[in-house]
N, C-alpha and C positions, 0 to 999 in steps of 0.2 A: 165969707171967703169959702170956695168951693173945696171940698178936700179928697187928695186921689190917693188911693191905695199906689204902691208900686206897679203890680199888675194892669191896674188901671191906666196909669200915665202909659206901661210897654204899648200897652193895648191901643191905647190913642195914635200915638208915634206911627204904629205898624197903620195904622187907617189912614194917616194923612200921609205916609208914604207910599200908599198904592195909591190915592186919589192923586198924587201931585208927580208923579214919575214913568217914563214910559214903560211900555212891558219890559224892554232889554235895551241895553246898549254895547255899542261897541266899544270897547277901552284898550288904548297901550299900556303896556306896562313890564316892567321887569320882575322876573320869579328870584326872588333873593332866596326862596328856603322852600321843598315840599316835600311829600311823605305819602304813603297810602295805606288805606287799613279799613278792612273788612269791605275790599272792592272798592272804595271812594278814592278818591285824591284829593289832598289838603296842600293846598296852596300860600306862600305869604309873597303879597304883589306887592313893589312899592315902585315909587315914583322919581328919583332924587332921594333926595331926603325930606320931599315936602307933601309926600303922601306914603302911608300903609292899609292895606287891608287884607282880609284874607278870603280866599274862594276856595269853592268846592267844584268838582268834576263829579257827582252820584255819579253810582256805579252803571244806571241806567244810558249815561252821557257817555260814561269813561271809555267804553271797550269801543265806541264805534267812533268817536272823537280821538282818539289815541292811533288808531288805525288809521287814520284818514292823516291825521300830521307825521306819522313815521313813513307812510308811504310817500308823502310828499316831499320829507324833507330824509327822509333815513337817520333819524334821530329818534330816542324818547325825547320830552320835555326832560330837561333841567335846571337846575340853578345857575343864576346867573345869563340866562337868555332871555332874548329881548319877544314880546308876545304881542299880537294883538286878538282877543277874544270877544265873542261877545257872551254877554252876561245878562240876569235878570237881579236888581235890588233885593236884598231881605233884610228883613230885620226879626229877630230872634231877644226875647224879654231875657232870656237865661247868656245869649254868646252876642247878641248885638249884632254890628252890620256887617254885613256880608255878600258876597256874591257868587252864586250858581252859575259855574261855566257851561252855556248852551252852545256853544258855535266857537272855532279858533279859524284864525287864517295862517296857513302854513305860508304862504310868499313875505310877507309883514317880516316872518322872522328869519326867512333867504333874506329879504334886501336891506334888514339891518347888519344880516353875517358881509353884506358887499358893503354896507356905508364902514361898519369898521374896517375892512380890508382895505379901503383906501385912505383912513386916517393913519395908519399903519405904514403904507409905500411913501406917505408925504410927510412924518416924522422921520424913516430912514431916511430917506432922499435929505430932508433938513439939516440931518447929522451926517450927510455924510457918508452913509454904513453900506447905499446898495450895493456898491463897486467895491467896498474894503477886502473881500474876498479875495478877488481877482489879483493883489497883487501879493498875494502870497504863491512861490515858485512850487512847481507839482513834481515832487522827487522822479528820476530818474527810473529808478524801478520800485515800482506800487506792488507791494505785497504782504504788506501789515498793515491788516485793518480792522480798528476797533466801531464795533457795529452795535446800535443803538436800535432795539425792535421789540416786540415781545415774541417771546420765545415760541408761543405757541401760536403764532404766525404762520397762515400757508408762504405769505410773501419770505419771509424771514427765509422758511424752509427752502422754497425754490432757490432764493439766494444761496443758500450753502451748498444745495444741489448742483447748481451752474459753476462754482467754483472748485468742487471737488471733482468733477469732471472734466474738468478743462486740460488736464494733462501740466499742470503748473501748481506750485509749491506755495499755498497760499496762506497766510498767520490770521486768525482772523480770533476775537474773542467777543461774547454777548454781552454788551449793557442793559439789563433790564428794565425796560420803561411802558410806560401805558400809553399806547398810542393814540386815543381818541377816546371822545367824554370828557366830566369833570375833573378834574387831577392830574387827564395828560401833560399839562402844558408843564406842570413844578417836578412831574415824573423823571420828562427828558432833560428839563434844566439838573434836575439832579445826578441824571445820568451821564451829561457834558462836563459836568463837576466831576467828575469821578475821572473822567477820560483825562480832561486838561491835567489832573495831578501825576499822569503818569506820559504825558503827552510824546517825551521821547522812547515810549515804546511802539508806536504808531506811526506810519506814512502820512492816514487817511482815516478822518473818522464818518459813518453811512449811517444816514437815519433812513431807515427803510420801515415803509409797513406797504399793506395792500390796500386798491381802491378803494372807495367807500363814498357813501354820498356828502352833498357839503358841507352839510354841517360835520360832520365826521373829520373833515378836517379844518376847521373853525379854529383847533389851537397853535395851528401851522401859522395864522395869520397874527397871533397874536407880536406885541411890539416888544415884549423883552425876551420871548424865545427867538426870533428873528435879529437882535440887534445881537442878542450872546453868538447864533451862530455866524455874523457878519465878521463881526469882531475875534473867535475864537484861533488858536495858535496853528492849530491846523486845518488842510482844506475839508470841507465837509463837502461829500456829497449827500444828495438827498437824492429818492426813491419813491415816493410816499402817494402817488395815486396813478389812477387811468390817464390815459390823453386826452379826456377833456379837463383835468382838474390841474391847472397850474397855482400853486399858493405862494404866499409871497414869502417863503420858505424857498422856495424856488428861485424866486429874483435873488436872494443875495447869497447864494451857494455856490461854492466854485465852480461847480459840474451839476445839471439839474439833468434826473434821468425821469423816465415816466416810473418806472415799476423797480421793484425791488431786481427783476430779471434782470432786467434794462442797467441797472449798477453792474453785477455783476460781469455782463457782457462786455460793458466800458472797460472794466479792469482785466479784461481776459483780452480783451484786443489792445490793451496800451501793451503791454507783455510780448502780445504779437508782433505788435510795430516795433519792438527793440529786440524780438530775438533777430526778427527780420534783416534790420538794419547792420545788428552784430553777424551775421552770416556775409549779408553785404560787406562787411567791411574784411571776412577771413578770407572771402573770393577775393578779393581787388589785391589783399596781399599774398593771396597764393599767385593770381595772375603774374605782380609785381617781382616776386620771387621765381615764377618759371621766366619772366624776364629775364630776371637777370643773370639765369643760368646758362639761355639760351645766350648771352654778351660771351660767359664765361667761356662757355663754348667755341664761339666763335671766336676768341682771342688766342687758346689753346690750339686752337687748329692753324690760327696764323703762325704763331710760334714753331708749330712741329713743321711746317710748311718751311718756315727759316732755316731752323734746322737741318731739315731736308736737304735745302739746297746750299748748306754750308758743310755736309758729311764732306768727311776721306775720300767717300767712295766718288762724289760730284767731283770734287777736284780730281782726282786719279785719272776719269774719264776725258777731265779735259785737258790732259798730258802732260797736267802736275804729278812730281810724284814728293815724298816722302823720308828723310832720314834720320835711323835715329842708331842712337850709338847704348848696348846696353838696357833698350827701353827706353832712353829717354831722348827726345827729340834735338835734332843738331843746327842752330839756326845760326854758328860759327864755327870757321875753319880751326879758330882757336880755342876749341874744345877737344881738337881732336889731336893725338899723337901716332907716329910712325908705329905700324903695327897694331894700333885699333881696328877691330872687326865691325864695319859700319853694314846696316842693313838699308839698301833702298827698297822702298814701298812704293809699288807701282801697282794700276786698277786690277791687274789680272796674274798680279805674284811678286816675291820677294827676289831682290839678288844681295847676296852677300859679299861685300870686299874688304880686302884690306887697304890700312894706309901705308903706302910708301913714303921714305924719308926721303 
């Protein structure tokens, strides 16, 4: 029986894997976990659960391979993204088998971020959740609004900018969360947690950030960030890219803006449209009211008209006259006694008589 040192068998192994293997292959796979150190990158790939291994990116690969997928996709590599690479086999007596990342395809890990975004719209739609928004009623007047962004946001910024200028009284308070990358997605969950505990202090809750390429927004898409904001107590608007990036953050939001500006705007012109409207309605009643002064008017003048033509003086002229005994008017013979001094009132003077017995 032949006998192999350790070394020996590695030794073997490595020969009859370069004899039996092509130089490279391309491989999918999902990055569950990586790290870098001293320029390299260390990868752990797996598959399901029915493959693991781990790769390297040398530092030789790394800067010009990194450069080529952030450009295409505006992302680093992460954990938890879907990759397709191509690699060469190694095998290693001391670390075992392994793979030297030579080549990535950045589109592989666009059209996995688009196969989930549509697993995504056809679970809400399932449940239910796209529309659930919409039927919650949009307060009267929008001016408390708790905002979900990170702070040191140019979008964030422009937001507050457009609302403090706007000539309007607006409440607004920051939720801090991480917009894009690993951890945005439990960031903002935790930050809607925060909001909903206080929910009757709020109109409107705004997830605003700034555009960004698509993978940058990749956690917009996700199915439990999207079904909490479908479902949440208040209307949410969103904010969160350019005008080409609509996410499915977007589909089930009461109000979908493009840019965090574009929020702002919205809520500066709802404001508009009911100062508007409130002005409309103090003219219609100023109108309503010089109406009805011009009635008053006119009734007044009929009246003094009546009047007119019911004076002393109208009768006198028409060769009425007037008598009164003492001041007070005598409309009987039997009011009067022999020797009362009666005055007739006539249009153009008095005569005075006595009564004869």
């Amino acid at each position: 029986m032949k006998h192999y040192t350790l070394s020996e068998l590695c030794a073997e192994i490595g020969e009859l894997l370069n004899e039996g293997l092509a130089p490279s292959y391309w491989v999918q796979a999902e990055i569950s976990s990586l790290s870098e150190k001293g320029g390299h990158l260390y990868l752990e790939l797996v598959d399901g659960k029915s493959a693991k291994m781990r790769a390297t990116c040398w530092a030789g690969n790394r800067e010009l391979l990194m450069a080529y997928f952030e450009q295409e996709t505006g992302q680093r590599l992460q954990a938890g993204m879907a990759v397709l690479i191509e690699a060469e086999v190694q095998w290693h007596a001391v670390y075992g088998l392994s793979l030297s990342i030579i080549g990535i395809d950045p589109s592989y890990t666009l059209g996995d971020l688009a196969r989930q975004r549509q697993r995504t719209i056809a679970q809400l739609e399932a449940d239910g959740l796209l529309d659930a928004q919409q039927l919650l009623p949009l307060p009267t007047l929008i001016r408390r609004v708790a905002v979900i962004s990170s702070p040191g946001a140019a979008g964030y910024g422009d937001f507050i900018h457009q609302l403090e200028h706007s000539g309007y009284h607006f409440r607004t308070q920051l939720f801090e969360a991480i917009m894009q990358g690993e951890g945005a997605e439990a960031s903002i969950l935790a930050a809607l947690e925060t909001v909903e505990a206080e929910a009757d202090r709020w109109d409107v809750v705004a997830i605003i950030r700034g555009g960004g390429a698509t993978t940058d927004l990749s956690c917009f898409d996700r199915y439990t960030l999207c079904a909490v904001c479908a479902q949440f107590s208040l209307p949410v608007l969103s904010g969160i890219g350019h005008t080409r990036d609509v996410s499915v953050l977007d589909l089930v939001a009461h109000e979908a803006l493009k840019t965090p500006t574009a929020v702002a705007e919205w809520l500066i012109h709802r404001l508009d449209a009911e100062a508007a409207r409130v002005n409309d309605l103090l003219l219609r009643l100023r109108r309503t009211a010089d109406r009805q002064r011009l009635v008053r008017l006119h009734r007044i003048e009929m009246l003094e008209q009546r009047l007119t033509a019911c004076s002393p003086e109208r009768i006198y002229r028409r060769g009425y006259s007037l008598l009164t005994l003492n001041g007070r008017v005598i409309r009987s013979v039997s009011q009067l006694r022999p020797g009362d001094v009666i005055t007739t009132h006539l249009a153009d003077g008095q005569i005075d008589s006595t009564v004869n017995p």
